[in-house]
C-alpha positions in Angstrom: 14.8 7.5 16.2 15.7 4.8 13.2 16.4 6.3 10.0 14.2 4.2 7.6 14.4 4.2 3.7 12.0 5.5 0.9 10.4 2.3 -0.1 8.2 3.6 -2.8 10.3 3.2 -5.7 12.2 -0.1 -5.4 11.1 -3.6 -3.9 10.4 -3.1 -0.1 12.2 -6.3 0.9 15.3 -5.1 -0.3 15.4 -1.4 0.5 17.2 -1.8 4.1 17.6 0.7 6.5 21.2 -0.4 6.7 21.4 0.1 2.9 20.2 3.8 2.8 22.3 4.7 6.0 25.2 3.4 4.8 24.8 4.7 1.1 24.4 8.2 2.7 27.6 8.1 5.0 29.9 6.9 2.0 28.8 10.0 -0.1 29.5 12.4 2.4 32.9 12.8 0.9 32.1 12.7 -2.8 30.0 16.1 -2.1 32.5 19.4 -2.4 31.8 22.2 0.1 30.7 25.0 -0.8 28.8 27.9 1.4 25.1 26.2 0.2 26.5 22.8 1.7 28.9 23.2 4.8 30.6 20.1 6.4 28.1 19.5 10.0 31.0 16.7 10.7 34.2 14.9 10.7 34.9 11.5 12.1 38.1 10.2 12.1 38.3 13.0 8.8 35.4 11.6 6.4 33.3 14.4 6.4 29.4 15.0 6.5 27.7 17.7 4.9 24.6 19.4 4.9 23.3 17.7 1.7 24.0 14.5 3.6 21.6 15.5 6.4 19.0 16.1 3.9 19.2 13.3 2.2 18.9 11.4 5.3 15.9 13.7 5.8 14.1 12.3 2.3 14.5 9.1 3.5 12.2 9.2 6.9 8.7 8.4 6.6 6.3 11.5 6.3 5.2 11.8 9.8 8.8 12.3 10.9 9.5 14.7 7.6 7.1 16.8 9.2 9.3 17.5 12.2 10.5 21.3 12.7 14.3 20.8 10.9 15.7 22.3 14.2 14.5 19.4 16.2 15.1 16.9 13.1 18.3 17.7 12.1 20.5 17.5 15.1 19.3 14.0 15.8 20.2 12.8 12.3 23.5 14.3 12.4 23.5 12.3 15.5 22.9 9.0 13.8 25.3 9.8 11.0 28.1 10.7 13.4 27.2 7.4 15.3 26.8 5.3 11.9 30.5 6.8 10.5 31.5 5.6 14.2 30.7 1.8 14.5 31.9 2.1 10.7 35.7 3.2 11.8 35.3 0.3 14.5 33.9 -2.3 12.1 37.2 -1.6 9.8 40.0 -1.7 13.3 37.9 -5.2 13.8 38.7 -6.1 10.3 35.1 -7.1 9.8 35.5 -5.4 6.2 37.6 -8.3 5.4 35.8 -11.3 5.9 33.8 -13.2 3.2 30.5 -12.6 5.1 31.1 -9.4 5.5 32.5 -8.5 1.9 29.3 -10.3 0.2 26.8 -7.8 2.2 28.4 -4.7 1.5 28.3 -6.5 -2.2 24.6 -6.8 -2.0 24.4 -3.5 -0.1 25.7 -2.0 -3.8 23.9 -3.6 -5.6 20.6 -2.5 -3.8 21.8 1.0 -3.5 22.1 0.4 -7.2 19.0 -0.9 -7.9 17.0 1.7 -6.3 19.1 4.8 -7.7 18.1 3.5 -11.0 13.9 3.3 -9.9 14.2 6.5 -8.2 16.1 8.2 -11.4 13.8 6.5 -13.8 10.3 6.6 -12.3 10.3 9.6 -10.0 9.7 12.2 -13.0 6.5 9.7 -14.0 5.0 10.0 -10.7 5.5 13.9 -10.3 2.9 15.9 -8.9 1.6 16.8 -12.2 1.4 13.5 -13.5 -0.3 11.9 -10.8 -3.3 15.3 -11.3 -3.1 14.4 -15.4 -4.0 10.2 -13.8 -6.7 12.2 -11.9 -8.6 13.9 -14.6 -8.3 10.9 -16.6 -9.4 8.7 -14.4 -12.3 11.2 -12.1 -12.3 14.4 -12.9 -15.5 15.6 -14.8 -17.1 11.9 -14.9 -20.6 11.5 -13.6 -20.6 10.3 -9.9 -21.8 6.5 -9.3 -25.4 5.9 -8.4 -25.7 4.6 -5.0 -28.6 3.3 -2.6 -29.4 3.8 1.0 -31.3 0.5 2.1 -32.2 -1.4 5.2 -32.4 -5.1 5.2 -34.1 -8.0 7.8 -32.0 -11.5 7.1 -32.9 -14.4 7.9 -32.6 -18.3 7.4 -35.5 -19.3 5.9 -38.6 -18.3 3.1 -41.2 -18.6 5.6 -40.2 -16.6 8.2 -38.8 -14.0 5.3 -42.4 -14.0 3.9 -44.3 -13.6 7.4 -41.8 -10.2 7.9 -42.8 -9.3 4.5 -46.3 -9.3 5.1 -46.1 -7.6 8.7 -44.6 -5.1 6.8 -47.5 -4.9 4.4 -49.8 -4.3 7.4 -47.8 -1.2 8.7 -45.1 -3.0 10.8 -42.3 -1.1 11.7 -39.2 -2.6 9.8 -36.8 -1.5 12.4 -39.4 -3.3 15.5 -39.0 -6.5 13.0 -35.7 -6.4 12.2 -33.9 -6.0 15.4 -37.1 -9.1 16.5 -35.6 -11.3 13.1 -32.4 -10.6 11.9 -29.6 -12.7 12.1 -27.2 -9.8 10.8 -26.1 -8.4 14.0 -24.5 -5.4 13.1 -27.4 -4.4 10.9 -30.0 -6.1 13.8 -28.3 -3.2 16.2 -29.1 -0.4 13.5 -32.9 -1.5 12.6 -31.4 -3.1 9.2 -29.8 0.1 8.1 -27.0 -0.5 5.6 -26.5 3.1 5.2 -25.5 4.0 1.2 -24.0 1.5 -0.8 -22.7 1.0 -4.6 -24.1 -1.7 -6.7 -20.6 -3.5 -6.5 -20.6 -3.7 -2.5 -23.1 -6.6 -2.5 -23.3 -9.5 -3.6 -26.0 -9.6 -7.5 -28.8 -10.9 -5.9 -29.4 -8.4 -3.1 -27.9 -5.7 -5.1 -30.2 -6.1 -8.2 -33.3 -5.8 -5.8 -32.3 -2.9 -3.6 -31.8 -1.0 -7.1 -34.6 -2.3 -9.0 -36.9 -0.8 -6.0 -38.5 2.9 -5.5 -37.7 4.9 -2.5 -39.5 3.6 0.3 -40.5 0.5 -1.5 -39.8 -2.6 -0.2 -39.2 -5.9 -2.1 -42.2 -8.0 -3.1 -40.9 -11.8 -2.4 -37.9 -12.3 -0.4 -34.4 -12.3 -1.9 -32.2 -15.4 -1.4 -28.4 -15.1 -1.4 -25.6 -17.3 -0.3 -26.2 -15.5 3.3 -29.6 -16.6 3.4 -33.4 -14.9 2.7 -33.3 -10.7 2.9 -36.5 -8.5 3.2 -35.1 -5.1 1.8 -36.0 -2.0 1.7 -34.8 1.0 -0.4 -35.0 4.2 1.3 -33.1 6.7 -1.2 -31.3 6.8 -4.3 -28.6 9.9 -4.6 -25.6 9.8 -7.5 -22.4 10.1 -5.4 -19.5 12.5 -6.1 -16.0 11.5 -7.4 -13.2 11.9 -4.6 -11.2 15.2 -4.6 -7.6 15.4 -5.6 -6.8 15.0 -2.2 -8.6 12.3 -1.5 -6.7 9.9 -3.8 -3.8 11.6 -4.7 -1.6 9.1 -2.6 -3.4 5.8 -3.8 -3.2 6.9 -7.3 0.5 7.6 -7.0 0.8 4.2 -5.6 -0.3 2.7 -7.9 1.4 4.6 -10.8 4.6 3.3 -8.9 3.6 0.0 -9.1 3.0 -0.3 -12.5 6.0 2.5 -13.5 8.9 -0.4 -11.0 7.2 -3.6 -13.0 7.2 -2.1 -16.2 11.4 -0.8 -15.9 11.9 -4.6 -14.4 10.1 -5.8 -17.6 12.3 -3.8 -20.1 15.5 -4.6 -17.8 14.8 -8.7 -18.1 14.9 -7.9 -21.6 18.3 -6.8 -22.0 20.0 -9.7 -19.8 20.3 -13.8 -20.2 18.8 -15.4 -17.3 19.6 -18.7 -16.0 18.0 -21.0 -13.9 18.9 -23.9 -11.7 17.6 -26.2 -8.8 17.9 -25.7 -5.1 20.9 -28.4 -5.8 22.4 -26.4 -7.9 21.4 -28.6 -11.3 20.7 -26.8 -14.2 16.6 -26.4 -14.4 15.2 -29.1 -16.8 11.8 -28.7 -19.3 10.3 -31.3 -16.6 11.0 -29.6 -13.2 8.9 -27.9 -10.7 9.4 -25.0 -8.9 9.2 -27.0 -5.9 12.8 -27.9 -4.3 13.0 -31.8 -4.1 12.1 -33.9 -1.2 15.1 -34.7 1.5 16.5 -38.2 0.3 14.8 -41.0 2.7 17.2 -42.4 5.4 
């Protein structure tokens, strides 16, 4: 089982597995025992301690978090043993000395950097608390958004949109016509239903006519949208109730993430000089594109 890395709080592209594991491993002897963190392990003498295993824990998607620790535990001390491993037999292969190799464990810092400075700086925004504060804010104790349940016959031109419209004024049965009419097939297969919908799930046209009608009314001329001519009917209006905590919690945090990582990236640009050059290697000129410049014609 892969040990994969906490991506919420730093740019997923750069957040590697290989990043975390190895950030991990080469703390593991930074961390003095004491009885609340044993060693678990020693290869070759660099030691890995309980806090290690933990950390590794934090770092595995929720499903796997979820694990019983007696099961979880023993296979991540598994993978760090194994990791601390290929590590000893990378060095006897001299791999940590070549150029390559010495620019990714570079870039390996660096990343390890970068995301210990999001996760130090933007966890405490996104705490539980905050995110319920962003919920009242945002739902708690507003009124709920009016929505319509409506039913719909589409089809491609006025004519045969105003012949269904007078069938139905003669008592004919809107589901009978619309499976007979419509060219919606996954409303055709429901009798038109379109079950509840807000006033921003369709397009103006069609959603200024559902609303403007009573219950049980249907519209008086047919409506034309970019989909072609509708015959709607409104069946019931009903004032829908915000989502629960629970319900959003994880999208809200999300997105209090998102805004929290390009907000510190905004304030870090700030206090650096960036410069910029062509995929050649020229400096970037007033006049350039971002587009690198066409291979040179042979």
């Amino acid at each position: 089982m892969p040990i994969f890395p906490d991506r919420s709080f730093g740019p997923s592209s750069r957040l590697l597995a290989s990043i975390a594991l190895l950030g991990l491993i080469s703390a593991g002897s930074a961390v003095a025992q004491t009885d609340a963190d044993p060693i678990l392990a020693k290869v070759n003498g660099q030691v890995i301690h309980f806090s290690d295993l933990k950390a590794a824990a934090e770092t595995l998607p929720p499903q796997a978090r979820s694990m019983p620790p007696q099961q979880l535990y023993p296979m991540l001390l598994e993978q760090l043993v194994d990791a601390q491993a290929l590590m000893v037999e990378a060095k006897k292969t001299g791999l940590d000395k070549e150029p390559d190799v010495q620019h990714l464990m570079q870039m390996a810092s660096e990343r390890a950097l970068e995301s210990a400075l999001l996760n130090k700086v933007i966890r405490p925004q996104v705490s539980e608390e905050a995110v319920k504060a962003r919920y009242d804010q945002d739902y708690a104790n507003k009124p709920g958004e009016t929505e319509v349940h409506a039913r719909h016959i589409l089809v491609s031109d006025e004519a045969t949109a105003k012949k269904i419209t007078a069938d139905l004024k003669k008592g004919g049965d809107f589901a009978a016509l619309s499976k007979q009419y419509s060219k919606d097939p996954s409303a055709k297969e429901q009798g038109g239903d379109l079950g509840f919908f807000k006033k921003t799930d369709m397009v103006p046209e069609f959603a200024d006519a559902a609303f403007a009608l009573k219950d049980k009314e249907v519209t008086a001329a047919p409506v034309k949208t970019q989909f072609g001519w509708h015959v709607i009917q409104t069946l019931e209006h009903r004032t829908s109730q915000p989502p629960t905590f629970e319900q959003v919690r994880d999208e809200l945090r999300q997105q209090m993430v998102q805004a929290a990582v390009q907000k510190e990236v905004a304030e870090a640009r700030t206090g650096v000089t960036i410069e910029r050059f062509n995929m050649d290697g020229s400096p970037v000129k007033a006049t350039d594109t971002a587009e690198p410049p066409a291979p040179a014609a042979k």
